[in-house]
Structure formats: structure tokens, C-alpha cells
C-alpha positions in Angstrom: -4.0 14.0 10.0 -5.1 13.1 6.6 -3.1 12.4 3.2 -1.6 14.7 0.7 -2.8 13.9 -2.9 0.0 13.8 -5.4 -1.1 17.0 -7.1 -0.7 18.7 -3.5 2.6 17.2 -3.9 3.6 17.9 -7.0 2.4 21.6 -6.5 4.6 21.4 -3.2 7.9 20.3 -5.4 7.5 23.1 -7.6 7.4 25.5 -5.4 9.9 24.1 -3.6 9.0 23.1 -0.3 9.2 19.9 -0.5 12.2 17.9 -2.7 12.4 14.2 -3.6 13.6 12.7 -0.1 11.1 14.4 2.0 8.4 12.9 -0.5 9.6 9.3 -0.6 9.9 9.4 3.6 6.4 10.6 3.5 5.4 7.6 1.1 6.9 5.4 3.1 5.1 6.9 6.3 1.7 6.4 4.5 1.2 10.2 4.7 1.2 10.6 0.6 -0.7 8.6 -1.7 1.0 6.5 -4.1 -1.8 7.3 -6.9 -3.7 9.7 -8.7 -7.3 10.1 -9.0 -9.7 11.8 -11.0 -8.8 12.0 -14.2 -10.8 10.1 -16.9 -9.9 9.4 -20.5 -11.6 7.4 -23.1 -11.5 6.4 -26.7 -13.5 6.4 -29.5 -15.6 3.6 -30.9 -17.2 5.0 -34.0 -19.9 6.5 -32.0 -19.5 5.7 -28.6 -17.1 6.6 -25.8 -15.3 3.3 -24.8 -13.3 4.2 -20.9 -10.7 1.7 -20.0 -10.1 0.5 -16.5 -8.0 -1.6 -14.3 -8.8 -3.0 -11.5 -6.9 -5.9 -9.5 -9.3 -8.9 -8.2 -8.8 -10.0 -4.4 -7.3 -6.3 -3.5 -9.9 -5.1 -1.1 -9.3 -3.1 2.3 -6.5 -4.0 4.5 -4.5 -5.4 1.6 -1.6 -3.2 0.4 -0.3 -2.6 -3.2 3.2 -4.2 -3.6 5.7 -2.0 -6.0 4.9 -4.1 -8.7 1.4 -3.5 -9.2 2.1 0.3 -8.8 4.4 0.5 -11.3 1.8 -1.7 -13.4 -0.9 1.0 -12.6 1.2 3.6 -13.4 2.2 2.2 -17.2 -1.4 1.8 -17.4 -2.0 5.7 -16.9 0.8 6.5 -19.5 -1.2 4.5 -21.8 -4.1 6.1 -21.5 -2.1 9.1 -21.9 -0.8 8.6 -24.6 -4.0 7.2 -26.5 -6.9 8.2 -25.1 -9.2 11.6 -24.6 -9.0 13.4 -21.6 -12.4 14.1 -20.0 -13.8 17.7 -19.6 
């Protein structure tokens, strides 16, 4: 069996199949990913499109993201949010 996304998710919340406890047991079950993908933004510099990243050094495969580097991740994203371009 493979992994919701969080829009599959989210869609699933609104129309009401799914509610908050279901999704955190399935997060905590591995079945739901914890991030979302896909989505590119970028700001302006003069000319040029500049696209932030993040990226955490020694995090390969096999190694797990503690709830603190999520939430970082996640602060990150409502950053760019807030600032940058969404891509078409």
C-alpha cells in the first residue's frame, strides 16, 4: 500500500471522511506524509528569478525527520508564502 499525499488528505477532511484523529493515527502509522511537494515559489532579483530552498545536511535514507525539523520545514513554507511567487 502506498502513502496518501497531504492534498489527498486535505481533500479527504473536507469532504469529510477522514477527521483530525484518523489523520494523526495514520501519520504516526507512516501511511501519510508529513510534507508537501510540488509547489515552487521564487523571488525577484531585478531580472532574475532567485528560488529558495532548504535542505538538512546528513539526512539521507533511513534517517527520520524529528518534530522539530518538521515544524522548521513547515515555517520555512509559510515564508515563502508569504513572500515569494508561486510558480505556474
Amino acid at each position: 500500500m502506498g502513502k496518501l499525499t497531504i492534498k489527498e488528505v486535505e481533500d479527504l477532511k473536507k469532504q469529510g471522511i477522514l477527521d483530525e484523529k484518523t489523520v494523526k493515527e495514520l501519520q504516526s502509522k507512516k501511511l501519510v506524509g508529513t510534507r508537501n511537494r510540488g509547489t515552487s515559489y521564487y523571488l525577484t532579483n531585478n531580472k532574475n528569478k532567485v528560488y529558495p530552498t532548504l535542505y538538512f545536511r546528513k539526512l539521507g535514507k533511513g534517517t527520520t525527520q524529528t518534530q522539530k525539523l518538521i515544524d522548521f520545514r513547515n515555517e520555512f513554507n509559510k515564508l515563502l508564502e508569504k513572500f515569494g511567487t508561486k510558480e505556474k
